[in-house]
N, C-alpha and C positions, 0 to 999 in steps of 0.2 A: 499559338503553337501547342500550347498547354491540350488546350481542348478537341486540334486534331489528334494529338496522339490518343486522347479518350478516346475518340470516335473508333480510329484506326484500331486500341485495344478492343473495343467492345463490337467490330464485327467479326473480328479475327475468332472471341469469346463464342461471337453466335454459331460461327460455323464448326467450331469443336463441338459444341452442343446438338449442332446436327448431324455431326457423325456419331454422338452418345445414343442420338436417336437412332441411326441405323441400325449402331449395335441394340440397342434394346430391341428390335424387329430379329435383328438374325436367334437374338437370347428368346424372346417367344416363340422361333420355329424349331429349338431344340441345339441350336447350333452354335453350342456355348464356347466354341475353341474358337470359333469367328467372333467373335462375339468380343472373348478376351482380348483378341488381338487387336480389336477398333477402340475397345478402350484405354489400354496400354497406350497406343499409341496418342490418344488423347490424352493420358494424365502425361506425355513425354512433351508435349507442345504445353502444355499446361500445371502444371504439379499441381496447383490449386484448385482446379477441378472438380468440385463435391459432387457432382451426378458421374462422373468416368470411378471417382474413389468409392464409392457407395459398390457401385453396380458389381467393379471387380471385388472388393469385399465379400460382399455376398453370392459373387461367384464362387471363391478361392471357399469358403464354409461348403456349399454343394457339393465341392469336390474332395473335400475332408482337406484341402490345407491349412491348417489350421493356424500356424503358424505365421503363415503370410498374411491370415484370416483378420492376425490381431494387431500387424503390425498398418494394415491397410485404414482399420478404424480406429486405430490410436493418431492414425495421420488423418483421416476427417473429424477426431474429436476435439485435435488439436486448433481446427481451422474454424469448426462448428460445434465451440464446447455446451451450447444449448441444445444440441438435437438428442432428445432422450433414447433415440434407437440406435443409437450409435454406443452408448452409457452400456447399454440392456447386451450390447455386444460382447462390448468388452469385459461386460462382469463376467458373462457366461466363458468368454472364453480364459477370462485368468481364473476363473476356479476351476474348469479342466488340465490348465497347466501346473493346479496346485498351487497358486495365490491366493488365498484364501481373503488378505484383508485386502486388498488389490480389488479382490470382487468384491469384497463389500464396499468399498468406495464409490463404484463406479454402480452399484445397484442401486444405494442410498440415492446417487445424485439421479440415477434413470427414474425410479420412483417419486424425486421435487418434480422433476420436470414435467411428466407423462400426465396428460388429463385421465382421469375415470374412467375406467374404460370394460369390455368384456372378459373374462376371464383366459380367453387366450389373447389378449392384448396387451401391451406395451404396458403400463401399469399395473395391473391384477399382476405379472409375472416378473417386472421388478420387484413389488412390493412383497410377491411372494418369497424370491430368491433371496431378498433382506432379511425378511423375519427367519429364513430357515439358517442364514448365513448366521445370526444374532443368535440363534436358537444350536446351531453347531451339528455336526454330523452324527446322526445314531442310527445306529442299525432297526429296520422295522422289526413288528412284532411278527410278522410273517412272510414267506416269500411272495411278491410280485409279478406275476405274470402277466405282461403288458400286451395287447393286440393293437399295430398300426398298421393302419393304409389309410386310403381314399374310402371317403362314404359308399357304401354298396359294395364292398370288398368281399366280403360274407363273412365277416366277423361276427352275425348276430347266431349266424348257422352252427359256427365254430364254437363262438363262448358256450351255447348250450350243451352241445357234445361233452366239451371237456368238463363243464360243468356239473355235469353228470358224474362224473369219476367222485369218488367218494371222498378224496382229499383236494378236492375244490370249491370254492363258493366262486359263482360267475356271478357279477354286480353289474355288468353290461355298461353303458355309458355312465360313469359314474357323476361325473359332473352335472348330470341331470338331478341327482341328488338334491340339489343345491339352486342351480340357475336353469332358469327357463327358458324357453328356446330361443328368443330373443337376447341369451346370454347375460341376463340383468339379476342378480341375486333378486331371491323373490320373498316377501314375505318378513316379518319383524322378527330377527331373534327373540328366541325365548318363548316364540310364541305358544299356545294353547290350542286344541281343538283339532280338528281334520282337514281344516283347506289347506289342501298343497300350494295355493296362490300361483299355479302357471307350472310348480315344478313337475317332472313328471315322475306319473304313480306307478308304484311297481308291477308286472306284468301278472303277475300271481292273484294280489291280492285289489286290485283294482281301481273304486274308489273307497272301499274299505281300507282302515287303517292297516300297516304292515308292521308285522310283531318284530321285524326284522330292522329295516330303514323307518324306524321312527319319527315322529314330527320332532320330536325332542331334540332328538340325535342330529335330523336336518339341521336345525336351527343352532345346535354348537358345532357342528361342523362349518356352516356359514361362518360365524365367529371368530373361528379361530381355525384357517386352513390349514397350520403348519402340520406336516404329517400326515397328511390326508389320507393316504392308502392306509400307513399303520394302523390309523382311530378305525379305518372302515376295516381291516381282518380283523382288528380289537373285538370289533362288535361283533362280525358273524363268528368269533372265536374259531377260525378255520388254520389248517396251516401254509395254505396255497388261496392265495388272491385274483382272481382274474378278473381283468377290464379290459372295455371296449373303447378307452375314449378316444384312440387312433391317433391322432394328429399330433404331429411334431410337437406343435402349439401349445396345446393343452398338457401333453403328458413334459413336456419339459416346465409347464409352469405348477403344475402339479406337485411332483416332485425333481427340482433343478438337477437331485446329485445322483436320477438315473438309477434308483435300487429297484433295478428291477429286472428280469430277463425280456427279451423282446421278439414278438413274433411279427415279423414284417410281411402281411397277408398281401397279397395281391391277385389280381387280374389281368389274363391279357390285356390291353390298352382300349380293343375291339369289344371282348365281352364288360369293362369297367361303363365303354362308351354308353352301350346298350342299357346298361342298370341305372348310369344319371341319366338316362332321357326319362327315364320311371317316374324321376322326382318330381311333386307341385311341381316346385320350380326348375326345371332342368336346365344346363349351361345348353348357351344360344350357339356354341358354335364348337366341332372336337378340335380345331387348334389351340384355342384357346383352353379349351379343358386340358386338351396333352401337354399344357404347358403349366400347368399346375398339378398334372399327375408326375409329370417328371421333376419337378423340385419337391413336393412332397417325397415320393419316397426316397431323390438323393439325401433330402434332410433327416429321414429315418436311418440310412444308409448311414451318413458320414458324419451329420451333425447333433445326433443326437445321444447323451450319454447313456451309457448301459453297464451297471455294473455287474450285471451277469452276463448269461448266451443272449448272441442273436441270430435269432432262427430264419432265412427265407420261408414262405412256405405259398405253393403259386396252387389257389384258387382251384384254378381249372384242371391241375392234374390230382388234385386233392377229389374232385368231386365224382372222377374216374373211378377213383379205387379209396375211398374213404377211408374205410375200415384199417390198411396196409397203412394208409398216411398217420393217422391219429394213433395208432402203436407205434409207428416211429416218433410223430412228433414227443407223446411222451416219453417215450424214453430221451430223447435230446434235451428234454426240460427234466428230466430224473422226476417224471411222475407218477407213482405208482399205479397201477393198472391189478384189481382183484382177480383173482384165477376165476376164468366162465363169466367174467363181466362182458354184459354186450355192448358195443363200444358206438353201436347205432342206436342204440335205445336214449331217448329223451326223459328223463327225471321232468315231472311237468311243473311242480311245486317250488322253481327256482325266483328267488327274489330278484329279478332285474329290472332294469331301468333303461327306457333308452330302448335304441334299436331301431333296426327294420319292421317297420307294420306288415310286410308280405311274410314274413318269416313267423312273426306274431301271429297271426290268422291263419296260417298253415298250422300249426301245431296245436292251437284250439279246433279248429277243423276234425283235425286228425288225432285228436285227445292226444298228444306226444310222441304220435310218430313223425318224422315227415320225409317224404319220397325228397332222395338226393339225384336231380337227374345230373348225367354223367354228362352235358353239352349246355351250353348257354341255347336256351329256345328264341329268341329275339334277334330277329335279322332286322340289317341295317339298310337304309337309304343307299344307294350306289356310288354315291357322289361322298356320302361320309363316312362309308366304307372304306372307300380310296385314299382316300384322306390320313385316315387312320395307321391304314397299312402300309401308307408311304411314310409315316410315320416311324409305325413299329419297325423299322428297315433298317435305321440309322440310329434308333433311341439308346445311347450306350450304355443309360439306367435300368433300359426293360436288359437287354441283354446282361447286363449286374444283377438284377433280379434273378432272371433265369439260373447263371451260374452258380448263384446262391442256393437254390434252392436242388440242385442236381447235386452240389456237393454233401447234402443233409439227407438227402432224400434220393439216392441213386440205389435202384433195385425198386422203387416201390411203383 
């Protein structure tokens, strides 16, 4: 008797699990309110359900509830006190709430658990948010100005601009500083001499050493991440910081408590599409890509802490009227702008790191100038086209974007 009732539990088990599956297909085509509802109804036949708990957790974060966010992984941490992504959750989200030791409990225990891993991964950003938790809240030595989106956003376009203003140091992807593109800290602390060992060299100075990002400086920055932005305006002695390093990922494991303002760069869905096919490696397919453009920037959106502004700021109507965009965007970051400075003019001598190579070889090209055309030039296959823009139809994050970015930037 004993062991039909197993049976009879564990196909009843199977078939919730394939409705988890459903929902997971309706959550890659964008159709997270579907999506919710398949899993709800699975964790309602099932309360114990760690794929239906997981998935809506990390829904209810997407959509900024945060609240629900923490009570969902407190109930899969409870079931699966070994899963370190569940841990990394909950720190994150009791030091949003103002728990402070709450998150460090649950950071300490994310970072035992979590193997070695890349710097926006699951230990690098426990073990980050512990030592910063340990290390206690201080203000950086200079402001923060963060650029996220999706790779090919035109963030390498942007940092340069602004970087030009004369109260900015643009450091571009900074975590290149550090890790190689393999994401692997590279090289021995302390070391000696001029091999970057894989990391990447600054765009100015080459394979020549930079007076700026030192090997020295690399190698205790490796060391000791705590503060990472502060140590990096430390050294260009600047009073405005700007990075490129984009991704939810990295800039929350960077700095967890979010000191920083945030420009949420984007792309139509259609011109983003066209710039990853660009890459070596380009994603195999835009479903799939729309489904990680629309959790990234929900994640910049709603799940990512900012203790300053957050800017929309959309790509394509930026690259119409540049000049109009970039005096508003500063002033919405309170940047100062000198009387008669040209606001198109590229300063060529910028130490950065990281970036788009097309943007790179435009401006060596054109010794610091470089032609901003007003349209995305790269047309699409017909068929991923379609795709796309059946996409962009219903995407309630591009259309968040959008709004964001009219409400900032209306008149320009």
């Amino acid at each position: 008797m004993l062991e039909i009732l197993r049976r009879v539990a564990g196909r009843r088990h199977a078939r919730l699990n394939e409705r988890v599956r459903a929902g997971d297909a309706l959550e890659e085509d964008g159709r997270w309110s579907e999506a919710r509802s398949v899993y709800t109804k699975a964790l309602a036949r099932e309360p114990e359900n760690v794929s239906a708990l997981r998935r809506l957790a990390g829904l209810a974060q997407l959509e900024g509830q945060a609240e629900e966010a923490l009570e969902l992984w407190q109930r899969l941490n409870d079931l699966r006190p070994e899963r370190p992504d569940a841990c990394l959750q909950l720190a994150r989200l009791h030091l949003h709430a103002g728990h402070a030791r709450e998150a460090l409990r649950f950071a300490e225990r994310a970072a035992a658990l979590a193997p070695e891993g890349k710097p926006h991964e699951i230990a690098h950003r426990a073990r980050n948010l512990r030592d910063h938790l340990v290390r206690g809240i201080r203000p950086l030595a200079a402001r923060h100005v963060a650029i996220g989106g999706m790779s090919f956003c035109g963030s390498t376009l942007l940092g340069f601009l602004l970087g030009s203003l004369p109260a900015v140091t643009n450091v571009g992807e900074s975590h290149n500083l550090v890790y190689s593109r393999h994401g692997m800290r590279s090289g021995p602390a302390g070391g000696s001499g001029s091999d970057l060992g894989g990391m990447a060299p600054c765009s100015s100075c080459g394979a020549q050493p930079c007076p700026l990002w030192t090997l020295a400086f690399r190698h205790a920055l490796a060391e000791e991440p705590v503060d990472w932005y502060g140590k990096l305006a430390t050294q260009a002695g600047t009073p405005v910081l700007l990075s490129s390093d984009k991704s939810h990922a990295k800039l929350s494991g960077l700095d967890p408590f979010g000191r920083h303002d945030l420009i949420v760069l984007f792309k139509s869905p259609s011109a983003a599409w066209a710039s990853a096919r660009r890459r070596p490696r380009p994603p195999k397919e835009p479903s799939r890509y729309m489904t990680r453009w629309e959790r990234e920037y929900a994640r910049l959106l709603h799940d990512l802490p900012v203790e300053g502004r957050r800017v929309v700021l959309h790509f394509d109507a930026f690259r119409r009227d540049p000049a109009a965009h970039l005096r508003r965007l500063a002033e919405l970051l309170e940047i100062p702008i000198p009387v008669g400075h040209d606001l198109l003019a590229i300063t060529p001598d910028q130490h950065v790191v990281g970036g788009n190579k097309y943007t790179h070889a435009g401006l060596r090209a054109e010794g610091g100038e470089l032609a901003i055309s007003a349209q995305d030039r790269h047309t699409l296959p017909a068929d991923e086209a379609e795709a796309i823009a059946a996409r962009e139809l219903r995407s309630p994050v591009l259309r968040e974007l959008r709004e964001g970015h009219a409400a900032g930037f209306d008149g320009c």
